[in-house]
PyMOL CGO cylinders between C-alpha atoms (Angstrom):
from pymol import cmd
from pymol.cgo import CYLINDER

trace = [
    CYLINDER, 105.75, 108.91, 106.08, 106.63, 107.33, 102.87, 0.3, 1, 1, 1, 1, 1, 1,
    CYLINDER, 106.63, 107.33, 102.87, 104.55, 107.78, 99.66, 0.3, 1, 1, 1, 1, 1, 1,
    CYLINDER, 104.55, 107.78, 99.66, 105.99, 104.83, 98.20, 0.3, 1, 1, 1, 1, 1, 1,
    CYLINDER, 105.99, 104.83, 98.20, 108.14, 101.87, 98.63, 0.3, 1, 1, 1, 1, 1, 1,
    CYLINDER, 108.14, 101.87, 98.63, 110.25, 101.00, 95.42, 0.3, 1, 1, 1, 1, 1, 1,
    CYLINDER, 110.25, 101.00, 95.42, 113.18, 98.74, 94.49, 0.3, 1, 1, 1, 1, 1, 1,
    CYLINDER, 113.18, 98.74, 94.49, 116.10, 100.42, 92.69, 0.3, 1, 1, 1, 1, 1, 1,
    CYLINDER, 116.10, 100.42, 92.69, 115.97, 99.49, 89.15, 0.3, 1, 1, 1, 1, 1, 1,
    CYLINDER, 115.97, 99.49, 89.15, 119.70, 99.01, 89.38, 0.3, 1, 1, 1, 1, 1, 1,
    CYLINDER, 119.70, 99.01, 89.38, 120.33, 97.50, 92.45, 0.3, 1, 1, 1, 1, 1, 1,
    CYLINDER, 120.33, 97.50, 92.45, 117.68, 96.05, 93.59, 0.3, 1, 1, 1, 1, 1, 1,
    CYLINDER, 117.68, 96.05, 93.59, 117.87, 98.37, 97.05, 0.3, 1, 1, 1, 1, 1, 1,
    CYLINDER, 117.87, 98.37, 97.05, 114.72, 99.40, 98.55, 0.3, 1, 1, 1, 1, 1, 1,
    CYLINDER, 114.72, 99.40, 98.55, 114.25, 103.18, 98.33, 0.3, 1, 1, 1, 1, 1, 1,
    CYLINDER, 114.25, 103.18, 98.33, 111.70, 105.54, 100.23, 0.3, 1, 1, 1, 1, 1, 1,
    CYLINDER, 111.70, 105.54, 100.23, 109.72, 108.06, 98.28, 0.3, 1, 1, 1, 1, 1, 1,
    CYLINDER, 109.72, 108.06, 98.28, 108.88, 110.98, 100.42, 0.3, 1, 1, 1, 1, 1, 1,
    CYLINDER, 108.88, 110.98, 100.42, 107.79, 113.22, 97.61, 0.3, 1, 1, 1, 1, 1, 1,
    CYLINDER, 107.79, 113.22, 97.61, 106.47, 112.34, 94.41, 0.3, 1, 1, 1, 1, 1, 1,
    CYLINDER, 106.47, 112.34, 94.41, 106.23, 115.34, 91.55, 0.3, 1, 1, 1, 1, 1, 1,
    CYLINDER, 106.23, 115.34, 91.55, 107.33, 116.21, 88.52, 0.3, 1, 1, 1, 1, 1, 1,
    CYLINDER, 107.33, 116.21, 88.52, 111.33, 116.50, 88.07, 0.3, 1, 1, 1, 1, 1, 1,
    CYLINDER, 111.33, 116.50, 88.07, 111.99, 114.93, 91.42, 0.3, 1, 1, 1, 1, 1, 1,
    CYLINDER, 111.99, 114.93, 91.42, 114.87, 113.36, 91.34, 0.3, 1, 1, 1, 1, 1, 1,
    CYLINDER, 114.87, 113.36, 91.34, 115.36, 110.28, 93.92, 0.3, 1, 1, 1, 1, 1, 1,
    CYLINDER, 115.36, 110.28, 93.92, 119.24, 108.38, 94.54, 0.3, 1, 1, 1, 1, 1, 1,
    CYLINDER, 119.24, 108.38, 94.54, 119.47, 105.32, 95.50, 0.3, 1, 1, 1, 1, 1, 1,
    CYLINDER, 119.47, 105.32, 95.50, 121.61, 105.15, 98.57, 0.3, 1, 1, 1, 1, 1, 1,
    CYLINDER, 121.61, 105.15, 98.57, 123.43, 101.97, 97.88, 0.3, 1, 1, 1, 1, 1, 1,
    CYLINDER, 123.43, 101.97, 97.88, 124.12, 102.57, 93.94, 0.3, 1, 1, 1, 1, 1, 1,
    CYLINDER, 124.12, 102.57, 93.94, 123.97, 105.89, 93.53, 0.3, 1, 1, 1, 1, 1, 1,
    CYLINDER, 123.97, 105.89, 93.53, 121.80, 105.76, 90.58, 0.3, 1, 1, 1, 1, 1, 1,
    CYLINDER, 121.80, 105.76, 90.58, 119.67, 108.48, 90.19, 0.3, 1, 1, 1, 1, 1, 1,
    CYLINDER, 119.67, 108.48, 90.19, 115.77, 108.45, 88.93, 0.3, 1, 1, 1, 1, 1, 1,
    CYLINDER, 115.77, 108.45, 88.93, 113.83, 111.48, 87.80, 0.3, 1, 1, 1, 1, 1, 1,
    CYLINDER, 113.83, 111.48, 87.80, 110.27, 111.22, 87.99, 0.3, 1, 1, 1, 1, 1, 1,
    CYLINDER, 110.27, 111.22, 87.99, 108.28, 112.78, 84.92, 0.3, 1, 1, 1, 1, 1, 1,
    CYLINDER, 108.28, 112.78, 84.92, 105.47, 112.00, 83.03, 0.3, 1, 1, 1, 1, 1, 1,
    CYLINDER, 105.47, 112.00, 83.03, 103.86, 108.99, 85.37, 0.3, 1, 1, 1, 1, 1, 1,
    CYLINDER, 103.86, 108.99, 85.37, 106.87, 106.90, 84.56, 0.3, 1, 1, 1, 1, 1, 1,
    CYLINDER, 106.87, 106.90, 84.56, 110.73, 107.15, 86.13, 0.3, 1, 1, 1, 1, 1, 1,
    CYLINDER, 110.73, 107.15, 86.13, 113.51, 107.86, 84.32, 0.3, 1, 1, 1, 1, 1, 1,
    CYLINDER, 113.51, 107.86, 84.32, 116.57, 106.59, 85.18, 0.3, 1, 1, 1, 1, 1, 1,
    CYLINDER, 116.57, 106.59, 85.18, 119.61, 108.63, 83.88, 0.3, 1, 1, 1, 1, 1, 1,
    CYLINDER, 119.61, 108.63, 83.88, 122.32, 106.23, 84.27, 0.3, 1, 1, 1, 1, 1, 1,
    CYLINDER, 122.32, 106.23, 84.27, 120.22, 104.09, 81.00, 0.3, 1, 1, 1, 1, 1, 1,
    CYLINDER, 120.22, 104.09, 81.00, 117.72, 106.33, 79.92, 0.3, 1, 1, 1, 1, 1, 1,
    CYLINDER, 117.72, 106.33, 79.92, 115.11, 103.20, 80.65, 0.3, 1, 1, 1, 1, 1, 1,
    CYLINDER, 115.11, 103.20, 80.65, 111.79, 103.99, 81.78, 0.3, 1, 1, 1, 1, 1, 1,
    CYLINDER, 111.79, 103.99, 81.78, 110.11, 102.31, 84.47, 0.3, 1, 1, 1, 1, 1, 1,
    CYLINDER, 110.11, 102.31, 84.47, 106.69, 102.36, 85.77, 0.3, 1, 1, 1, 1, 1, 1,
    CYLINDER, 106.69, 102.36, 85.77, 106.05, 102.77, 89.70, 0.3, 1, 1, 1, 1, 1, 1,
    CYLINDER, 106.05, 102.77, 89.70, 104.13, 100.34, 89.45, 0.3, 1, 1, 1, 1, 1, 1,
    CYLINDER, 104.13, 100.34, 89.45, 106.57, 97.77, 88.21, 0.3, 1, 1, 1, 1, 1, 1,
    CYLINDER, 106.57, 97.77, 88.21, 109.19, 98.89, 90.81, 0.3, 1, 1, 1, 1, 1, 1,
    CYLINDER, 109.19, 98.89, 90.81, 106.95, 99.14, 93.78, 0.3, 1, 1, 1, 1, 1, 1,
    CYLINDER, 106.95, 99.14, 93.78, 108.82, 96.93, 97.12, 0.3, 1, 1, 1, 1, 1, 1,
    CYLINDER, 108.82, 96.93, 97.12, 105.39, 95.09, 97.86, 0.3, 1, 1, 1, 1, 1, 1,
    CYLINDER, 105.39, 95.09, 97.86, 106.82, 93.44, 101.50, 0.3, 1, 1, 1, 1, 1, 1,
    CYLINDER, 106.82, 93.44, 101.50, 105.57, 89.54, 101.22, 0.3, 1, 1, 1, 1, 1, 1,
    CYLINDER, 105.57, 89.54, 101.22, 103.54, 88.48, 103.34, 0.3, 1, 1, 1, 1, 1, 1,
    CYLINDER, 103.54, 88.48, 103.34, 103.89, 85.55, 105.46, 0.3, 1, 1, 1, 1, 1, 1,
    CYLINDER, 103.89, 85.55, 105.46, 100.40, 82.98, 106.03, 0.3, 1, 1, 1, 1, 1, 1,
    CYLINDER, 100.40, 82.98, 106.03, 99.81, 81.57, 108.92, 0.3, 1, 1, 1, 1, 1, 1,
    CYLINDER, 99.81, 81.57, 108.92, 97.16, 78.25, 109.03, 0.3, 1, 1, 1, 1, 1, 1,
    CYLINDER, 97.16, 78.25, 109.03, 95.26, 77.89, 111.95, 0.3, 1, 1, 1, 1, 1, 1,
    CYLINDER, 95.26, 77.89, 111.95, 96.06, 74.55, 113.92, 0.3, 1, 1, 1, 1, 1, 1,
    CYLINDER, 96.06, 74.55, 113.92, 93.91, 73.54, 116.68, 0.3, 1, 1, 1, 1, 1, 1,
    CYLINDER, 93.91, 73.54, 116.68, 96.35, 72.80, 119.63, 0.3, 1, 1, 1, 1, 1, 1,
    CYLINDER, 96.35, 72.80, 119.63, 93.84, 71.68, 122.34, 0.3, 1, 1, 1, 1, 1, 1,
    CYLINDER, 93.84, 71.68, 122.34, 90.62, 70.31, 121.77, 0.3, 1, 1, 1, 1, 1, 1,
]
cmd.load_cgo(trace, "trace")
């Protein structure tokens, strides 16, 4: 079960969290890049940026549906 669901900074590739605690690191399996977490905040090393979770969390989209009345 995933702990999170984040987009590589990078890339753009969706990447699984499985663990999340100080001096993880996580790779993201289409770029490579790697992200250590520390602090709240992940760093990646490729850049030295620092990125929230929150601002790199994959939030899936979700699709609305209206209600039509077929039969009456």
């Amino acid at each position: 079960m995933a702990v999170k669901l984040i987009r590589c900074p990078s890339c753009g590739e969706e990447i699984e969290i499985t663990d999340l605690y100080e001096g993880v690191e996580i790779q993201c399996s289409l770029c490579n890049s790697i992200m250590v977490y520390q602090e709240g905040k992940l760093l990646l090393l490729d850049t030295n940026e620092e990125f929230d979770l929150d601002e790199l969390e994959s939030v899936e989209e979700e699709e609305e549906f209206e209600d039509y009345d077929e039969f009456e």
